[in-house]
C-alpha positions as a Python dict, from the first residue, in 0.01 Angstrom:
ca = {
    (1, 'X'): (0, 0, 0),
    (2, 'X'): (72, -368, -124),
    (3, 'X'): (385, -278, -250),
    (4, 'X'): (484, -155, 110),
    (5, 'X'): (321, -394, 260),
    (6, 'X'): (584, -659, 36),
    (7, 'X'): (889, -470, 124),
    (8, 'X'): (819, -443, 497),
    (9, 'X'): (771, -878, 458),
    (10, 'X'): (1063, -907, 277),
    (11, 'X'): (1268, -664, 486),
    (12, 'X'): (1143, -848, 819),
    (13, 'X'): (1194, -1233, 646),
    (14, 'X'): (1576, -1111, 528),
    (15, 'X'): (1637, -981, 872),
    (16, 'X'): (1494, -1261, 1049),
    (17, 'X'): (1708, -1510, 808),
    (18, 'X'): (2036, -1290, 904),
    (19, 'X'): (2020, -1317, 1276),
    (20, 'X'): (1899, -1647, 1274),
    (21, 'X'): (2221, -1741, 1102),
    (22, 'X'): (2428, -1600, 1391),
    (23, 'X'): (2626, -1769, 1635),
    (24, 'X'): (2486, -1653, 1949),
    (25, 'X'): (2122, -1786, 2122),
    (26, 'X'): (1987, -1418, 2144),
    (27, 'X'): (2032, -1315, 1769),
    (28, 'X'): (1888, -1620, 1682),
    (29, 'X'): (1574, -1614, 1916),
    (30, 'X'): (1550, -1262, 1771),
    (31, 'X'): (1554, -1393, 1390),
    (32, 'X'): (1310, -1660, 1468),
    (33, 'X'): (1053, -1381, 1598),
    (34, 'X'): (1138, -1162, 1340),
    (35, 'X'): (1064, -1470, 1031),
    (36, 'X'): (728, -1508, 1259),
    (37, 'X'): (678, -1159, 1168),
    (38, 'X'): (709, -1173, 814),
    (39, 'X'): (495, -1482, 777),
    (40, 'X'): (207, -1324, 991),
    (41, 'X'): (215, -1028, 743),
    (42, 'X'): (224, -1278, 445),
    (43, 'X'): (-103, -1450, 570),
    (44, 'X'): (-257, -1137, 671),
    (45, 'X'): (-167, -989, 289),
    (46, 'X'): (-328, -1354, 128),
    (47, 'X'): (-693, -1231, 239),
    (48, 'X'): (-659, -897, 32),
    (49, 'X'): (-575, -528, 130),
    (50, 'X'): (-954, -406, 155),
    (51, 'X'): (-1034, -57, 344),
    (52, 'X'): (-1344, 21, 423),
    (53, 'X'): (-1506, -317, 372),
    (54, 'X'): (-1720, -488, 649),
    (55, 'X'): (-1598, -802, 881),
    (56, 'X'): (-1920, -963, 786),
    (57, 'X'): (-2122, -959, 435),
    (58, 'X'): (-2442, -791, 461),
    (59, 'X'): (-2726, -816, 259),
    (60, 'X'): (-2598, -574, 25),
    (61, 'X'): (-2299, -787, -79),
    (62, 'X'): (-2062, -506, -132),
    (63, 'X'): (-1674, -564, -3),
    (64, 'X'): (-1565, -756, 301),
    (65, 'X'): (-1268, -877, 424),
    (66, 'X'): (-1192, -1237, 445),
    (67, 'X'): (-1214, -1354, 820),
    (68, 'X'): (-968, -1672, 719),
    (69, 'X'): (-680, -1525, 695),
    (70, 'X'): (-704, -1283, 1010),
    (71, 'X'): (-774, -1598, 1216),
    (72, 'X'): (-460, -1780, 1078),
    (73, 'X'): (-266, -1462, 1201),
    (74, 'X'): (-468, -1460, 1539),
    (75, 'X'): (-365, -1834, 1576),
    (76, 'X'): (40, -1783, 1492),
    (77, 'X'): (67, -1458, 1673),
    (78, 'X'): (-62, -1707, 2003),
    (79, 'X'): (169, -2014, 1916),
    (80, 'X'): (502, -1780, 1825),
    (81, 'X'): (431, -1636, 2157),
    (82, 'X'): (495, -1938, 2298),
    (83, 'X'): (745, -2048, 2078),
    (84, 'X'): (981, -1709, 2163),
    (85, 'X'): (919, -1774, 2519),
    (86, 'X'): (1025, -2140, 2531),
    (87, 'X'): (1326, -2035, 2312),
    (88, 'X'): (1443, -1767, 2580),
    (89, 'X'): (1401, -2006, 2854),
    (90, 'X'): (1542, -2244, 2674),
    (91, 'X'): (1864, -1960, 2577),
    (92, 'X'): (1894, -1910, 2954),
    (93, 'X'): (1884, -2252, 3075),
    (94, 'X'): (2193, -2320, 2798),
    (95, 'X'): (2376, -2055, 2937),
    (96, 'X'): (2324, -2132, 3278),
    (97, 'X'): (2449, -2508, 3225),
    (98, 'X'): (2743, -2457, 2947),
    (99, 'X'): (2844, -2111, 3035),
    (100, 'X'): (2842, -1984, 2714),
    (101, 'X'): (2572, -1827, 2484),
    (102, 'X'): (2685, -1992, 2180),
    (103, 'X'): (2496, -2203, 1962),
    (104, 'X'): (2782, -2489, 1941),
    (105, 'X'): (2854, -2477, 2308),
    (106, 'X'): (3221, -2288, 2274),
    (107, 'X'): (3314, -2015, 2475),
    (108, 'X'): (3490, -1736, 2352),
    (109, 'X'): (3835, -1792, 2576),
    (110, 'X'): (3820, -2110, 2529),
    (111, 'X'): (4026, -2270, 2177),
    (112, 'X'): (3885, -2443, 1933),
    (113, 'X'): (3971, -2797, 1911),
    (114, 'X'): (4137, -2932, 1590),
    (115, 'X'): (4042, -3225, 1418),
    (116, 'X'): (4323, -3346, 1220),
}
């Protein structure tokens, strides 16, 4: 299970990386969710991988699983939420204004300047 659990990260943080590396605002609003991803599953994989153990220690001791870490997620699931939804406003408010989706502001008919 942990070794899926560190493929699915690493598959979601390379993904994220890729499209946030693109030249259009949607890829790139995509990206950042999908790097929000993989860090939520990295700080819900720092607590442990328990099954079957209690959310709070009784007086048996016994296995639990860490509350810390599944507040931390709680938390950044909330605040990239926001973040995604400020970024698509944000996309569309670009677009409106420059008339392009790009993230340097060109538009595909248009040519690119030189600067020689």
């Amino acid at each position: 299970m942990e070794a899926l659990f560190a493929t699915t990260t690493g598959i979601l943080a390379a993904s994220g990386l890729y499209l946030a590396l693109r030249g259009r605002t949607f890829p790139v609003v995509v990206g950042l969710t999908l790097l929000s991803y993989a860090v939520n599953l990295f700080l819900f994989s720092t607590g442990g991988l328990t099954t079957d153990g209690s959310a709070v220690i009784g007086d048996g001791g016994g296995e639990y699983a860490d509350p810390l870490p599944q507040a931390l997620v709680l938390t950044a699931i909330v605040i990239g939420f926001a973040m995604t939804a400020f970024s698509v406003i944000l996309a569309m408010r670009v677009r409106g204004d420059v008339g392009s989706d790009h993230v340097n502001g060109n538009r595909v008919d248009e040519p690119r300047e030189d600067k020689s």
